[in-house]
OpenMM code with the backbone's topology and positions (N, CA, C; nanometers):
from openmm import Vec3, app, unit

residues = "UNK UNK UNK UNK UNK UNK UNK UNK UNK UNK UNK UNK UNK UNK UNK UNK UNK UNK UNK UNK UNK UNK UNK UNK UNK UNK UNK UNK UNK UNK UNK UNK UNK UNK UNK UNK UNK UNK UNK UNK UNK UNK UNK UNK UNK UNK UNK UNK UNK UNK UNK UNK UNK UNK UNK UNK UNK UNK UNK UNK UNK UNK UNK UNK UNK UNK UNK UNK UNK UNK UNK UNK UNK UNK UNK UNK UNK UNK UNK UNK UNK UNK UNK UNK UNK UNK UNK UNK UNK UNK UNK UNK UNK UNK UNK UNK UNK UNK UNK UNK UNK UNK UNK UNK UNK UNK UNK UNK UNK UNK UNK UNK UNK UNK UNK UNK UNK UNK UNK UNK UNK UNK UNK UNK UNK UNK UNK UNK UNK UNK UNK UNK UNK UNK".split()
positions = [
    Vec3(6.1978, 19.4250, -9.5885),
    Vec3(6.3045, 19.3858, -9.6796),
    Vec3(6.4396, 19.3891, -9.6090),
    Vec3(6.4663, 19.4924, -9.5257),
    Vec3(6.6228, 19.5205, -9.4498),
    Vec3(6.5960, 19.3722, -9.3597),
    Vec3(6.4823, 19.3475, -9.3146),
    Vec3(6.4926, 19.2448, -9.2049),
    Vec3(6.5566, 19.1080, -9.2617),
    Vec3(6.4785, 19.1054, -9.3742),
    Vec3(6.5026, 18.9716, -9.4480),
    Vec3(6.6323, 18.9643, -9.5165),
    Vec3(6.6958, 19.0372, -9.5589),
    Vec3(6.8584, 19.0760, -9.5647),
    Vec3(6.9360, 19.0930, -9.4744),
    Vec3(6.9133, 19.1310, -9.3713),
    Vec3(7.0090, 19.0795, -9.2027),
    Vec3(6.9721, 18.9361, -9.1996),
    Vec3(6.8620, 18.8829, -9.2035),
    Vec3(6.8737, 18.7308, -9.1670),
    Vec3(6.9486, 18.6433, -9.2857),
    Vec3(6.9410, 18.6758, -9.3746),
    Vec3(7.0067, 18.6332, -9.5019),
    Vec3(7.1894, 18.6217, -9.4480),
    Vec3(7.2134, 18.7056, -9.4162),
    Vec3(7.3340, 18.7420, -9.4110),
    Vec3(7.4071, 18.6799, -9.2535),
    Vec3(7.3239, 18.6515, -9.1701),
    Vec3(7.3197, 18.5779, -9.0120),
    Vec3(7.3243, 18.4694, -9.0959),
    Vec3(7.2414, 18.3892, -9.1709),
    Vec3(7.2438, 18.2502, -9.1741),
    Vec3(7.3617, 18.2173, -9.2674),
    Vec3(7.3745, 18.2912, -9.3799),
    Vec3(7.5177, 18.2608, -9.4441),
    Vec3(7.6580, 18.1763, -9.3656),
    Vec3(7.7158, 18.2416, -9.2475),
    Vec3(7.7781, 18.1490, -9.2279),
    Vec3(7.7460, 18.0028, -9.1689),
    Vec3(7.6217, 18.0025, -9.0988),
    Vec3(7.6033, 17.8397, -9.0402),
    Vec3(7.6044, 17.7725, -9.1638),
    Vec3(7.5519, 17.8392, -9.2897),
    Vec3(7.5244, 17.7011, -9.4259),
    Vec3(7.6990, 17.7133, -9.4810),
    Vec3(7.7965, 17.8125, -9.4290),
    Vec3(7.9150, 17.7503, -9.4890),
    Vec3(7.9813, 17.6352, -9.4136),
    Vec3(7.9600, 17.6550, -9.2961),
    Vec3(8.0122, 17.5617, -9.2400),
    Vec3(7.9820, 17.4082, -9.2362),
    Vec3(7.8542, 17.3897, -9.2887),
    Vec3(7.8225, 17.2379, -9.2963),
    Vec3(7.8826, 17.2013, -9.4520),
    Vec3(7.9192, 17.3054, -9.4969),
    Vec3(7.9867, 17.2411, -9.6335),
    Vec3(8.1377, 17.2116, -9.6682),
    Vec3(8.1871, 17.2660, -9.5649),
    Vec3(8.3944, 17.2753, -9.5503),
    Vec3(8.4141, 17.1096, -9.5525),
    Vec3(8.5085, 17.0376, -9.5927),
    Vec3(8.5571, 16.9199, -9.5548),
    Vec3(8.6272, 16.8795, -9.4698),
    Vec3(8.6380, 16.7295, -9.4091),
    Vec3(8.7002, 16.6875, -9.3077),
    Vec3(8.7805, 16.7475, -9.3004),
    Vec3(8.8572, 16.7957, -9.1986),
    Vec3(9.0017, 16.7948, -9.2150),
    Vec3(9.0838, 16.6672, -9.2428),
    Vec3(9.2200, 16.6910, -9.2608),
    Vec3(9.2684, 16.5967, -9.3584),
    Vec3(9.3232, 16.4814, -9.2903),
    Vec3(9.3274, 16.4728, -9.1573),
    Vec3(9.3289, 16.3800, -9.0754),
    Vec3(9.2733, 16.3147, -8.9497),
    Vec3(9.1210, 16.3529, -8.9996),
    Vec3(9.0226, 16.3355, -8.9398),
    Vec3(8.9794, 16.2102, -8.9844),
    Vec3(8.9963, 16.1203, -9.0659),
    Vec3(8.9479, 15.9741, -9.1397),
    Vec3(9.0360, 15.8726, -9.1607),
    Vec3(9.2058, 15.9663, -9.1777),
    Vec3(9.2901, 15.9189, -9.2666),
    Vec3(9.4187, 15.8938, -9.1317),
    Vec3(9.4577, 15.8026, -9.1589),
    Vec3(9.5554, 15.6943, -9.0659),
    Vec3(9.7190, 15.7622, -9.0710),
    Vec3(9.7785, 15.7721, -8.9824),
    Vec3(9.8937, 15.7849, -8.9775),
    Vec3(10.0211, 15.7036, -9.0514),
    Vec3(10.0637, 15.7371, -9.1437),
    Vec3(10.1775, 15.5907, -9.2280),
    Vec3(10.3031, 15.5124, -9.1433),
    Vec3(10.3247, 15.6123, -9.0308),
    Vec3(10.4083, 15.5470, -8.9285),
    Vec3(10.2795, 15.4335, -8.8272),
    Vec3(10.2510, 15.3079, -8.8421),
    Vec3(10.2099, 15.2787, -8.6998),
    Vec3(10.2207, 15.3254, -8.5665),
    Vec3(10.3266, 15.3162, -8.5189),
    Vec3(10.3839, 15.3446, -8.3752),
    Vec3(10.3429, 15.4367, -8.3912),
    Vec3(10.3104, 15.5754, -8.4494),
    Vec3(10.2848, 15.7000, -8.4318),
    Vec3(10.1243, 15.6929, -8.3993),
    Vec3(10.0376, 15.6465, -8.5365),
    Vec3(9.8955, 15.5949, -8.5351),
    Vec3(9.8729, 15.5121, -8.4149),
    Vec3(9.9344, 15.4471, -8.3183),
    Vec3(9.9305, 15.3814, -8.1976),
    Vec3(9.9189, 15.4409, -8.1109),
    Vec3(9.9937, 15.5397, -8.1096),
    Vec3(10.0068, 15.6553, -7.9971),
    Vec3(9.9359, 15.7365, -8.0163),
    Vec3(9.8649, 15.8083, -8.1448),
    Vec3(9.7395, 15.8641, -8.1405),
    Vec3(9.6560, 15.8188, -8.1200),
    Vec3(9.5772, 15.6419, -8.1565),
    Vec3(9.4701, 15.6174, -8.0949),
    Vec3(9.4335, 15.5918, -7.9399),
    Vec3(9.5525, 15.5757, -7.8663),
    Vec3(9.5785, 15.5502, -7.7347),
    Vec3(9.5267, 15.7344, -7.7009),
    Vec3(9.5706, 15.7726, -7.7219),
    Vec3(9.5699, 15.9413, -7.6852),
    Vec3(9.4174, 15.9649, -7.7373),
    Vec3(9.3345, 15.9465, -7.8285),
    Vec3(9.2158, 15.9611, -7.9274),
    Vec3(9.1151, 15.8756, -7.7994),
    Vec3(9.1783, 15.7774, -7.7580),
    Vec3(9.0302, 15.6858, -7.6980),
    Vec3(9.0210, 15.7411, -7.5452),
    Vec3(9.0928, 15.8424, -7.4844),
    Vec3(9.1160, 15.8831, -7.3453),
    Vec3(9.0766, 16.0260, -7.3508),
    Vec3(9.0352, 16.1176, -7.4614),
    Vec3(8.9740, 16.2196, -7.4998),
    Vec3(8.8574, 16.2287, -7.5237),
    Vec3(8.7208, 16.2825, -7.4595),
    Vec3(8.5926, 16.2878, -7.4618),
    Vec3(8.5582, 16.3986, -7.5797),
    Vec3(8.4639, 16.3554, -7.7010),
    Vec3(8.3709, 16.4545, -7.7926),
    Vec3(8.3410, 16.5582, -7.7087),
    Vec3(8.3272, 16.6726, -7.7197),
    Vec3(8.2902, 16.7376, -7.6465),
    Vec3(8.0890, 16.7821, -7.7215),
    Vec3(8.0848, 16.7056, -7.8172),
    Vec3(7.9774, 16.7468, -7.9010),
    Vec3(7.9031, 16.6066, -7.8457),
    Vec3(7.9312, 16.4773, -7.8734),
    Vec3(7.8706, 16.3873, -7.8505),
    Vec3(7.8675, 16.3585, -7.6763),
    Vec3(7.9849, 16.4174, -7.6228),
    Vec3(7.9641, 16.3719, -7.4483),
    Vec3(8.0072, 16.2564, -7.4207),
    Vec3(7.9519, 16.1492, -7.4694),
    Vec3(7.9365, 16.0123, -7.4240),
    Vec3(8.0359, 15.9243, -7.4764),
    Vec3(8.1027, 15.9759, -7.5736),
    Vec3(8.2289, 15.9164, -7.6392),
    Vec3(8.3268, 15.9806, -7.6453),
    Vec3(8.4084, 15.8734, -7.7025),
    Vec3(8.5664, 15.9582, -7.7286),
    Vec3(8.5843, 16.0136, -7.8618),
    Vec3(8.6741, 16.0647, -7.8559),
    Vec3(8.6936, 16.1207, -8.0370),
    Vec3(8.7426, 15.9929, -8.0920),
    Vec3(8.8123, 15.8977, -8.0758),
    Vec3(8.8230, 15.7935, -8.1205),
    Vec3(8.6899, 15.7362, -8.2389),
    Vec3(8.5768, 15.7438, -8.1267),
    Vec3(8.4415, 15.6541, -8.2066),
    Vec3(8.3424, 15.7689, -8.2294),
    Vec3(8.3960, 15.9166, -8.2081),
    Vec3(8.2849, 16.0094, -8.2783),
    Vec3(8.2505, 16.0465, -8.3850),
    Vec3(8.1709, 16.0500, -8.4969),
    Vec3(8.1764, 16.0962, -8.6192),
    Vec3(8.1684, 16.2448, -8.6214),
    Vec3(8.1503, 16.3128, -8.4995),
    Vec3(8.1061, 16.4049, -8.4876),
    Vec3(8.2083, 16.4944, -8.5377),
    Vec3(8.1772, 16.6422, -8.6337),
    Vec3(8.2691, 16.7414, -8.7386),
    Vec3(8.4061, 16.7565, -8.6214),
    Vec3(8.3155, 16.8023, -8.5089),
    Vec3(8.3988, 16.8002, -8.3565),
    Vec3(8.5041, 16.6871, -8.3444),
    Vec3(8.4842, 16.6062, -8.3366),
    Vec3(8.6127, 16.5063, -8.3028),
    Vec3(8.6866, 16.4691, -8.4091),
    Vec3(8.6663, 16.5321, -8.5243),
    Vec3(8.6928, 16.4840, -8.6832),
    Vec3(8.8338, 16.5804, -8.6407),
    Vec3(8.7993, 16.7258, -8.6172),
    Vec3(8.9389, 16.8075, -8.6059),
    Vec3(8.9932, 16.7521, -8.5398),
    Vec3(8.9708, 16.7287, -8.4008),
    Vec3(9.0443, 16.6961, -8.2646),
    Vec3(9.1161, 16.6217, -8.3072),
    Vec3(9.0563, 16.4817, -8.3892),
    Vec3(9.1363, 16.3958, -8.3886),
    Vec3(9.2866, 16.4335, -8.5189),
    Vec3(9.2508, 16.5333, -8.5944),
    Vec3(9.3140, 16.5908, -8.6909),
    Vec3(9.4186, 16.6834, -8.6484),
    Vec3(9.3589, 16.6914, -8.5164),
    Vec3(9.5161, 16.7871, -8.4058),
    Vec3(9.6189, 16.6762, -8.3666),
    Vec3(9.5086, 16.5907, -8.3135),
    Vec3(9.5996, 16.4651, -8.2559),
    Vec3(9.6976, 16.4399, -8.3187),
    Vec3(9.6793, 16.3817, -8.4491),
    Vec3(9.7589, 16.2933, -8.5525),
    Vec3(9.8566, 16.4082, -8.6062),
    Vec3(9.8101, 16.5002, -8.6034),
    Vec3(9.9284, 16.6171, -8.7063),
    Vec3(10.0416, 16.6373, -8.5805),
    Vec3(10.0151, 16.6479, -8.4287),
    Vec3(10.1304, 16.6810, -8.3478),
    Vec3(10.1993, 16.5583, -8.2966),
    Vec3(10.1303, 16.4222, -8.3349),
    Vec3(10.1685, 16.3136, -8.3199),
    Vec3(10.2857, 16.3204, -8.3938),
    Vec3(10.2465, 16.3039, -8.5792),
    Vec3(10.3293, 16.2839, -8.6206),
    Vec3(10.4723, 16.4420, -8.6643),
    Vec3(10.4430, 16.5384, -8.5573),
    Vec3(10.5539, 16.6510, -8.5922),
    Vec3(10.6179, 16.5869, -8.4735),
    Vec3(10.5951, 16.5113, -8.4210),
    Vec3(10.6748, 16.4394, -8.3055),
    Vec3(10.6158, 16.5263, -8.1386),
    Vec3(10.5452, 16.5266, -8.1088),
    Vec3(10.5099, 16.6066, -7.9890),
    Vec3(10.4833, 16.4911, -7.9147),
    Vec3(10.4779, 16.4998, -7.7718),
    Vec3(10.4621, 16.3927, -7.6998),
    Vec3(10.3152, 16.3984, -7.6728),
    Vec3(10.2199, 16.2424, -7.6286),
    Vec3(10.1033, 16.2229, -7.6089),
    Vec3(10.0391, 16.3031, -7.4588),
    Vec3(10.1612, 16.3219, -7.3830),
    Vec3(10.1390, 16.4026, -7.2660),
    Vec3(10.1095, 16.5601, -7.3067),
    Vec3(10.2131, 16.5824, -7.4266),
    Vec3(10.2068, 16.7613, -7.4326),
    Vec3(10.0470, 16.7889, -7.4826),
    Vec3(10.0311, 16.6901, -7.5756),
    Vec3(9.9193, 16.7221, -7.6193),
    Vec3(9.7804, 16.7242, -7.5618),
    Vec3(9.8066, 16.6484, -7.4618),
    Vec3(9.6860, 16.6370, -7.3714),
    Vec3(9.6998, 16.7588, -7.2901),
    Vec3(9.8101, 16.7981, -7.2528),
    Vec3(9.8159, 16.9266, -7.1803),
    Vec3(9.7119, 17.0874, -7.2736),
    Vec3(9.7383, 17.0390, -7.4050),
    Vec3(9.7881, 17.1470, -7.4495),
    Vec3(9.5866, 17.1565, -7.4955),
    Vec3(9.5313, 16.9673, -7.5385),
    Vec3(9.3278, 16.9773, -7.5677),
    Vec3(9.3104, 17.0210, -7.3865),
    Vec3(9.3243, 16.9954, -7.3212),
    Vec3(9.2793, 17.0767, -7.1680),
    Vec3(9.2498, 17.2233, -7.1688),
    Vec3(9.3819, 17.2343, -7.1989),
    Vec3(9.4182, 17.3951, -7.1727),
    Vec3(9.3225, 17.4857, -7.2686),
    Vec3(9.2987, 17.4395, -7.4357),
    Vec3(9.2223, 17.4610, -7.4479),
    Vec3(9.0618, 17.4376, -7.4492),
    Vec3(9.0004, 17.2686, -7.4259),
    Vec3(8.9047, 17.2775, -7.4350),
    Vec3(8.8373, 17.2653, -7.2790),
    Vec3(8.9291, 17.2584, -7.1660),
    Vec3(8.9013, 17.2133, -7.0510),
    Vec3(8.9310, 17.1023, -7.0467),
    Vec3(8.9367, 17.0734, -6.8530),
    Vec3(8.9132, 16.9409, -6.7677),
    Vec3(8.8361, 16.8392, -6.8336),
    Vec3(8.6894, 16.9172, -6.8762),
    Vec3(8.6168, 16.8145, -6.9573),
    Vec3(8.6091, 16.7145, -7.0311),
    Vec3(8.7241, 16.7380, -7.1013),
    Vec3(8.7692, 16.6617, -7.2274),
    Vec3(8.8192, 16.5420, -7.2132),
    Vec3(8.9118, 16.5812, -7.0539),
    Vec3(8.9639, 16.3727, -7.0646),
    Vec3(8.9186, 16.3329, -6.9802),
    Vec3(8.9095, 16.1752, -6.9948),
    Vec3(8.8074, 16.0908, -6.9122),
    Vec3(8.9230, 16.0566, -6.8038),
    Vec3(9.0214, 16.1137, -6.8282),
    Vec3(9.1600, 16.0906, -6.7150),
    Vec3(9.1705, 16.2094, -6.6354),
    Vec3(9.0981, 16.2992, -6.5240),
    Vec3(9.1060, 16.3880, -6.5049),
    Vec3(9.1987, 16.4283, -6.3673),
    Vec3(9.2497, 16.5354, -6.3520),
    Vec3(9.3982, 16.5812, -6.3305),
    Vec3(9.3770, 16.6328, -6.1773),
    Vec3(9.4386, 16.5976, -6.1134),
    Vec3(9.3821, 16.6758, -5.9828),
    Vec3(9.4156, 16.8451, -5.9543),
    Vec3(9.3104, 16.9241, -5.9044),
    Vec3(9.3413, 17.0568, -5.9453),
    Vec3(9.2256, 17.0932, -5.8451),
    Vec3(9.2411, 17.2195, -5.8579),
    Vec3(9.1139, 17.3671, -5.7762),
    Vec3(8.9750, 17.2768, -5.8516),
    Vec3(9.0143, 17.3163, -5.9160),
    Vec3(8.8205, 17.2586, -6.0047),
    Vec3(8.7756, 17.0875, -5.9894),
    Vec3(8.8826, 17.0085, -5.9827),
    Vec3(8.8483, 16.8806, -6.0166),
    Vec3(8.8738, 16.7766, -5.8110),
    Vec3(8.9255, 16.8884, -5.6989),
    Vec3(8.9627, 16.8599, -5.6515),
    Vec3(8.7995, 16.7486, -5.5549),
    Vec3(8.7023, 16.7914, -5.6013),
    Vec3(8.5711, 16.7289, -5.5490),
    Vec3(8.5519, 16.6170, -5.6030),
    Vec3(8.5705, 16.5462, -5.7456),
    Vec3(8.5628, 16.4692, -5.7859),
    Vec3(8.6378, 16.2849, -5.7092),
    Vec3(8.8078, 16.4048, -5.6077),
    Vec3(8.8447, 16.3074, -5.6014),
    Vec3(8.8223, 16.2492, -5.4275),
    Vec3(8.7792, 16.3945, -5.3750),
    Vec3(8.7570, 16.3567, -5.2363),
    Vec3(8.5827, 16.3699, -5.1634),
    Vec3(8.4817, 16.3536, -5.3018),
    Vec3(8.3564, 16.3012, -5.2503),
    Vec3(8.3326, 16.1799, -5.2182),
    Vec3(8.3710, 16.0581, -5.3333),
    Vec3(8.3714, 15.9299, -5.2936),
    Vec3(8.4721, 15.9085, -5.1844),
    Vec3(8.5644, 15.9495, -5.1272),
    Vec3(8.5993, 15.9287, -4.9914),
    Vec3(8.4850, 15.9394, -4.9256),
    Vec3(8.4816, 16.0932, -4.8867),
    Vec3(8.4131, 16.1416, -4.7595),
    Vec3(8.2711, 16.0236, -4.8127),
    Vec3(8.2140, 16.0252, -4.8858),
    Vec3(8.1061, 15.9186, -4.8530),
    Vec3(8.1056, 15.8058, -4.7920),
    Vec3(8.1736, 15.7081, -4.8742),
    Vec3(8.2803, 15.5957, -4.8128),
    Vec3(8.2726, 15.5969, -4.6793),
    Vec3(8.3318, 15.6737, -4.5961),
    Vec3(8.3776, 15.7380, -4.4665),
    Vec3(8.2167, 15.7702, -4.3928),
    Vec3(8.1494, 15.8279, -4.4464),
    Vec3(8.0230, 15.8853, -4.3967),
    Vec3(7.8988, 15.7351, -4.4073),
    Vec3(7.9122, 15.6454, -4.5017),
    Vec3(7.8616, 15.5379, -4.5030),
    Vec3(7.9044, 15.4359, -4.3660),
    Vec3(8.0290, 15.4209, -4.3821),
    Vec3(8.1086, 15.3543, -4.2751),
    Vec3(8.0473, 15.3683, -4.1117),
    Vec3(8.0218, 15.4889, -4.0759),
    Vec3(8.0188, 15.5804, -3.9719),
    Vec3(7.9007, 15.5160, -3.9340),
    Vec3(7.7638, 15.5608, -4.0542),
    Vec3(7.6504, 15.4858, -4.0236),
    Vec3(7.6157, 15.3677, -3.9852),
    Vec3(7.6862, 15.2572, -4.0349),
    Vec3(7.6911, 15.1570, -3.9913),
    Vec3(7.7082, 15.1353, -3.8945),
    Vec3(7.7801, 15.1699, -3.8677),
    Vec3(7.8572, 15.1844, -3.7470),
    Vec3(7.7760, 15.1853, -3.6243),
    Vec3(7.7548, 15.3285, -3.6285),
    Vec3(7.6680, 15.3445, -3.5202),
    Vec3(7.5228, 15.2654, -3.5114),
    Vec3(7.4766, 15.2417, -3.6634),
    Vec3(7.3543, 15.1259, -3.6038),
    Vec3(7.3788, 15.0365, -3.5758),
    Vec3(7.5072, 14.9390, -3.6187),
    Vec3(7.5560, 14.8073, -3.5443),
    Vec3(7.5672, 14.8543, -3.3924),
    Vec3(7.6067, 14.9532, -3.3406),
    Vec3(7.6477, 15.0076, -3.1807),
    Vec3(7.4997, 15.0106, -3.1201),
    Vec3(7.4024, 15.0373, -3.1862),
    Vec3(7.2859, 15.1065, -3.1335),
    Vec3(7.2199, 14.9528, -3.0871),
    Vec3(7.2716, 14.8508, -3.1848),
    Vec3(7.1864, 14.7506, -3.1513),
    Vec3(7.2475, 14.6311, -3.0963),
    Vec3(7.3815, 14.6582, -3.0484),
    Vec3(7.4583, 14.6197, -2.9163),
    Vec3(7.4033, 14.6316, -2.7907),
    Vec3(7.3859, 14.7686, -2.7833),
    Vec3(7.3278, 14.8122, -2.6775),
    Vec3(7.2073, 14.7981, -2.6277),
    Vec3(7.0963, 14.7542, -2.7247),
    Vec3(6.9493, 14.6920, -2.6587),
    Vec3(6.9025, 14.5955, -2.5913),
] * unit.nanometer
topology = app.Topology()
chain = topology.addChain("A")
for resn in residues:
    res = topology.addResidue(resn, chain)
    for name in ("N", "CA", "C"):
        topology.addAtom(name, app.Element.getBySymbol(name[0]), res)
């Protein structure tokens, strides 16, 4: 009986949470355009972190429902599209934008396709040389 009343009480919050509603600007459009412009520009360069493969722009996911409900609320308190991107990084990580920043962590991303590039090149190279020489 104690067992089945700890699990009772563990599952309680996962079933509240599928019942809370959107947040309130997670569906619902900005009344300034230019503002709603500058959030979807900012919305389509931000990765779901639930779906992966999209942006919060085209996620339905509860996940990008807030995000995008951060977006639009610091959009329209006037914050700039830069601060805010600073500010989903900082908290959700590098991960998040498909625009990623050069840094300690991201610094491989930008100098593997070199060195390959470079290491492809080389090869050639030397088999065009190899077969000069026969």
């Amino acid at each position: 009986m104690c067992l089945l009343t700890a699990l009772a009480l563990l599952a309680e919050p996962l079933a509240a949470q599928g019942n809370l509603p959107p947040a309130p600007y997670a569906y619902t459009e900005l009344a300034d355009p230019a503002q709603e412009r500058e959030a979807r520009e900012l919305m389509e360069t931000l990765r779901c972190l639930t779906c992966q493969s999209q942006s919060i722009a085209d996620s339905d996911a509860a996940m990008a429902g807030d995000m995008r409900h951060q977006v639009r609320t610091r959009i329209a308190a006037g914050e700039s599209p830069d601060h805010i991107r600073e500010w989903m990084v900082a908290r959700y990580g590098d991960y998040i934008s498909y625009e990623p920043r050069l840094a300690a962590t991201t610094w491989p991303l930008f100098a593997l396709p070199v060195l390959l590039l470079v290491l492809s090149g080389l090869i050639v190279w030397r088999r065009m040389g190899a077969r000069r020489g026969e």
